[in-house]
DRENZA-210003 format. One record per residue: z, y, x of N, C-alpha, C in turn; residue number from 1. Coordinates in steps of 0.1 Angstrom, whole numbers, plus 5000, padded with zeros to 4 digits. Layout:
N
NODE  nzz  nyy  nxx cazz cayy caxx  czz  cyy  cxx   n
NODE    Z    Y    X    Z    Y    X    Z    Y    X NUM
...
***
This chain:
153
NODE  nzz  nyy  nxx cazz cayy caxx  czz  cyy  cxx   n
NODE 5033 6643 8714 5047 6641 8720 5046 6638 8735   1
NODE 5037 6627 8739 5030 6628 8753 5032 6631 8761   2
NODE 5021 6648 8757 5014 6656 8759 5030 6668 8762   3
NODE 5038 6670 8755 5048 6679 8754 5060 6673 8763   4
NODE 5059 6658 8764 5067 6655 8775 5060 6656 8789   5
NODE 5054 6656 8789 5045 6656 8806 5045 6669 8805   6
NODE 5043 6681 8795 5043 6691 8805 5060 6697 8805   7
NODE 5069 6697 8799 5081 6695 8801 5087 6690 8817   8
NODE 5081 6679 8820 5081 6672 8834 5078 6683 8840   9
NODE 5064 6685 8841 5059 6693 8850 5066 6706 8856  10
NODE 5070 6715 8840 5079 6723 8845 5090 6719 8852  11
NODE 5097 6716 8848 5109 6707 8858 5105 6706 8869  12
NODE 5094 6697 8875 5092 6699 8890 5088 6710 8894  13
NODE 5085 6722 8886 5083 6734 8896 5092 6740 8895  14
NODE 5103 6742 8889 5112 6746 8888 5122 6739 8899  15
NODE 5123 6723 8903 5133 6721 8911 5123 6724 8928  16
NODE 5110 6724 8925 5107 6723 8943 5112 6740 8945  17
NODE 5114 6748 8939 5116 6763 8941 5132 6761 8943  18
NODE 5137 6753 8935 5158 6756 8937 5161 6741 8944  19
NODE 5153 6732 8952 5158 6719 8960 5166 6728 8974  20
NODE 5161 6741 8978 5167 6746 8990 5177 6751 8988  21
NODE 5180 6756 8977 5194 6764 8973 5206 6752 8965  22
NODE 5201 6744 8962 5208 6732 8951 5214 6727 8968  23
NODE 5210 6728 8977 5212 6719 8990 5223 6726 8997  24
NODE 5228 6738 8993 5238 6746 9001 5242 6751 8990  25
NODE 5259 6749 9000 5276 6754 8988 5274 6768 8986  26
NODE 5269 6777 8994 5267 6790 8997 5249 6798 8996  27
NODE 5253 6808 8990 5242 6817 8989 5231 6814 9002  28
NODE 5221 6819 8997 5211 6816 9008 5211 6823 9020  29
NODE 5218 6837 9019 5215 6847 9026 5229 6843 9037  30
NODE 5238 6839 9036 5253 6832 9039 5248 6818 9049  31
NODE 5242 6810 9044 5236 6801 9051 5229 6784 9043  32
NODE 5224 6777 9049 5219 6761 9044 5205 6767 9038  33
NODE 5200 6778 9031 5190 6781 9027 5177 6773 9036  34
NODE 5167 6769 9031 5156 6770 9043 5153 6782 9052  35
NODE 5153 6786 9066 5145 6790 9073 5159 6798 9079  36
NODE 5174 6798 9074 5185 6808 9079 5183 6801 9088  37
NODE 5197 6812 9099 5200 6807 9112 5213 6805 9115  38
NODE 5220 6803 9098 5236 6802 9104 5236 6788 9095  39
NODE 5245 6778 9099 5248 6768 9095 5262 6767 9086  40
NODE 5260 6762 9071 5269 6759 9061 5280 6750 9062  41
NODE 5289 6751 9069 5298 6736 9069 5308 6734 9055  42
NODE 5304 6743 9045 5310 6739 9033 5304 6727 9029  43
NODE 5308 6721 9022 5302 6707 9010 5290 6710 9006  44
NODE 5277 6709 9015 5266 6710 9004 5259 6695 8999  45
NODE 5263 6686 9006 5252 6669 9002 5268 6663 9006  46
NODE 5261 6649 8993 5270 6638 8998 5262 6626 8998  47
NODE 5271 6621 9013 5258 6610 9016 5269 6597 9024  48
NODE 5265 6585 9023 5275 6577 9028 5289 6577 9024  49
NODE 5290 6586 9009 5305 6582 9009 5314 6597 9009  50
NODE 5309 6608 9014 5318 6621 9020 5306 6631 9019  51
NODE 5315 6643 9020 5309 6652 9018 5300 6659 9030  52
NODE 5288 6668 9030 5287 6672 9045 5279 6689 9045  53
NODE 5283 6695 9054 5272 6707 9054 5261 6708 9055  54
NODE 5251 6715 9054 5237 6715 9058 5232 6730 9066  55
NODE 5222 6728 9073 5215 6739 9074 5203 6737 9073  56
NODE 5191 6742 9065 5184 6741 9058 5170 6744 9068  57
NODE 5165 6742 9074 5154 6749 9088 5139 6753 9077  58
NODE 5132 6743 9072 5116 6743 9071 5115 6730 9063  59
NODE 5102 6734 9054 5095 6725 9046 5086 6718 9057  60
NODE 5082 6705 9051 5076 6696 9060 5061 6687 9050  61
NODE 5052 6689 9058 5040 6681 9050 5045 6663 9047  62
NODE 5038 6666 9037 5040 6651 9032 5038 6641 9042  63
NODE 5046 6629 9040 5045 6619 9052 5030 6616 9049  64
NODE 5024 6606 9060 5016 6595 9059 5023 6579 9057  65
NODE 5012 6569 9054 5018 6558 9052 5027 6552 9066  66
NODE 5022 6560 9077 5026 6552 9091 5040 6561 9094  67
NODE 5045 6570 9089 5057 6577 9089 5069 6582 9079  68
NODE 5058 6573 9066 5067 6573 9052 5085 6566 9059  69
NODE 5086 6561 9062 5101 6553 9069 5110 6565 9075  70
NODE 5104 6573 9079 5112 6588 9091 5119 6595 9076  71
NODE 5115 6596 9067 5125 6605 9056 5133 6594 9050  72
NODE 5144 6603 9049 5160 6599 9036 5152 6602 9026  73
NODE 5158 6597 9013 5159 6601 9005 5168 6612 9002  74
NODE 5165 6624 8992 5180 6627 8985 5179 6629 8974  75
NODE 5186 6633 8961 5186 6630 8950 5194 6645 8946  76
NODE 5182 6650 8938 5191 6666 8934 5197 6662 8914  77
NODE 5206 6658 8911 5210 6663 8898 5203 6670 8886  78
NODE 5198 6665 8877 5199 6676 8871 5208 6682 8852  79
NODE 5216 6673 8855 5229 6672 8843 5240 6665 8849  80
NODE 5243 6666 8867 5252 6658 8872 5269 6661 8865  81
NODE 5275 6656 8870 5289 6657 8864 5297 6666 8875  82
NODE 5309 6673 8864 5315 6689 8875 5314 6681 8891  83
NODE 5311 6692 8899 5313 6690 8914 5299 6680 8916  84
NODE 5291 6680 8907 5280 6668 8915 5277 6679 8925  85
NODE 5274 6672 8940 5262 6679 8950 5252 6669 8949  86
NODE 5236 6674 8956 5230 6667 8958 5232 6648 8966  87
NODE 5229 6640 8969 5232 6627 8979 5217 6623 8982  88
NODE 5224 6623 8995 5210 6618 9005 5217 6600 9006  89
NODE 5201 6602 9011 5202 6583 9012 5211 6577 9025  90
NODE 5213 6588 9035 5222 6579 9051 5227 6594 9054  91
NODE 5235 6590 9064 5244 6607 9073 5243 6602 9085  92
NODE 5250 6612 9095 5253 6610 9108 5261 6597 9112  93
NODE 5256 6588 9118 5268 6578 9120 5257 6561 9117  94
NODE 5253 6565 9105 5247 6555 9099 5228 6550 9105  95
NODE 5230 6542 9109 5218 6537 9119 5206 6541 9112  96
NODE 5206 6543 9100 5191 6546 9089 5193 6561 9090  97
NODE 5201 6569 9089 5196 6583 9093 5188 6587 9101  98
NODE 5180 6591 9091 5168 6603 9100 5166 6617 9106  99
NODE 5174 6622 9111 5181 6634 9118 5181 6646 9104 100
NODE 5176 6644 9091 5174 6652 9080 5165 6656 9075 101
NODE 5155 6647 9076 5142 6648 9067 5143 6640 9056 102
NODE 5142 6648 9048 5144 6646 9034 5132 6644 9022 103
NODE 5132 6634 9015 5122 6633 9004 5130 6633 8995 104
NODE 5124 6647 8983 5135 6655 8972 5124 6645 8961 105
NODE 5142 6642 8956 5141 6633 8940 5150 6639 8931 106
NODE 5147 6640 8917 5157 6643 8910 5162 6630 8901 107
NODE 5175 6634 8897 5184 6619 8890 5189 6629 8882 108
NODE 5183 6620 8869 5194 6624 8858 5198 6617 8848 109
NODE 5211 6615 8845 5216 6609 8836 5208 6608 8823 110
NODE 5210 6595 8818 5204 6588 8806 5213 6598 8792 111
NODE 5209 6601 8782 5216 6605 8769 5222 6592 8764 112
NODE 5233 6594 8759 5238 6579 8757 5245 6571 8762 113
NODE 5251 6583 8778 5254 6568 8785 5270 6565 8780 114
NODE 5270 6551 8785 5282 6540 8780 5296 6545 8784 115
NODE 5293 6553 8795 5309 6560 8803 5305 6573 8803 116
NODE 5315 6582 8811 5315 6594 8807 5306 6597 8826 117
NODE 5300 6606 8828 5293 6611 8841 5303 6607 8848 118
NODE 5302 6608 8860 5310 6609 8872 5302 6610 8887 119
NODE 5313 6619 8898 5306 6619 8907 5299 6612 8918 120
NODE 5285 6609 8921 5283 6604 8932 5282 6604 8941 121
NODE 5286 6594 8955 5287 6604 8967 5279 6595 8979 122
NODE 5271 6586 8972 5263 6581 8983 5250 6574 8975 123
NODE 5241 6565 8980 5229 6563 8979 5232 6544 8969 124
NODE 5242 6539 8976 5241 6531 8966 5247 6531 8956 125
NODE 5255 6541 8955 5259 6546 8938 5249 6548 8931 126
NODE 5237 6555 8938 5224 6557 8928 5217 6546 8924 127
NODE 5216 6540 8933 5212 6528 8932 5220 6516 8926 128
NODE 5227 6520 8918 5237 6509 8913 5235 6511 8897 129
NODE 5235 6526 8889 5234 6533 8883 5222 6533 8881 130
NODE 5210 6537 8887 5194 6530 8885 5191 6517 8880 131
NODE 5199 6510 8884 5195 6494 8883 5207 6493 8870 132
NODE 5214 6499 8865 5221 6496 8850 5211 6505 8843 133
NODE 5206 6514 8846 5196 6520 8836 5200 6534 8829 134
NODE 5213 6540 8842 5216 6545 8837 5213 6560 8844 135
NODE 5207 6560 8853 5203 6574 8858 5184 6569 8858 136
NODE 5174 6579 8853 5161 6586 8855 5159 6590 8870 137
NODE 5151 6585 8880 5149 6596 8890 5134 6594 8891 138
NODE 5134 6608 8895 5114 6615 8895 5113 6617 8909 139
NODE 5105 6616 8913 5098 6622 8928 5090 6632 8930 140
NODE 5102 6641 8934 5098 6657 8934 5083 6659 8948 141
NODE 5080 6651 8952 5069 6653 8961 5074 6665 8971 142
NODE 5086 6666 8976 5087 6674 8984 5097 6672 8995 143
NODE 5091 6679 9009 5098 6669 9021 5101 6686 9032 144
NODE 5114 6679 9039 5120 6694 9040 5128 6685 9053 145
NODE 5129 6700 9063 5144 6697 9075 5153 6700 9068 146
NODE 5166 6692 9072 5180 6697 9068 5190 6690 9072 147
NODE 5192 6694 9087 5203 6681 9093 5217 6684 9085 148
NODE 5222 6671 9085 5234 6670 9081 5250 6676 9088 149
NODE 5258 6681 9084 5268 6688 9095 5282 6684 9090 150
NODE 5289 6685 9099 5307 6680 9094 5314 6692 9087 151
NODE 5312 6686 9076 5325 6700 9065 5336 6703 9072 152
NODE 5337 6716 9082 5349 6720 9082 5355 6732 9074 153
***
């Protein structure tokens, strides 16, 4: 049983480090927010602090060190989120803890059984509020990416 849940995991993380850059943009890759385009998505792709925000997606990034682990957000990619979930980063523009959009990809997923019905999240201490009732799973996808944050217009 173990043995069939760990590799279950496993797939799961190769599966989201392949779709963390597309789960990150409202819009097709080729349209924009993908990693490595050059047009920027101002539709809704992350919610972070509360609101919604665009992305544009640049480049994967090597794993921090211990002396730079602090320079990445968090973000938290869904993976049974409730209609309309987008991914939520840990800070946005504005917010003194933003890291211009380096990101360390985690996934959250709702518990089977939970006591309420899903609903949407739209900032970091919602996850964290929801973690600490025991009601969201999150995994550490080991993967670290550019993706500044932009104003939905």
């Amino acid at each position: 049983m173990v043995r069939r849940v760990s590799l279950m995991a496993l797939l799961l993380a190769v599966i989201l480090v392949v779709a963390v850059p597309a789960a990150l943009a409202d819009q097709p890759a080729n349209v924009g927010g993908g990693l490595g385009n050059k047009a920027p998505s101002f539709a809704p792709g992350v919610y972070a602090d509360g609101r919604a925000w665009g992305t544009k997606g640049t480049t994967s990034l090597p794993a921090p060190s211990e002396s730079n682990q602090q320079s990445f957000d968090q973000i938290f990619v869904f993976t049974n989120g409730a209609e309309g979930q987008l991914p939520v980063g840990e800070a946005a523009p504005g917010n003194p803890m933003y890291n211009g959009g380096r990101w360390w990809a985690h996934t959250a997923t709702w518990i089977d059984n939970l006591p309420h019905e899903k609903t949407v999240l739209t900032s970091y201490e919602e996850v964290m509020f929801h973690l600490s009732m025991d009601h969201l799973i999150i995994g550490d996808l080991g993967v670290y990416f550019q993706c500044p944050l932009l104003p939905v217009k």
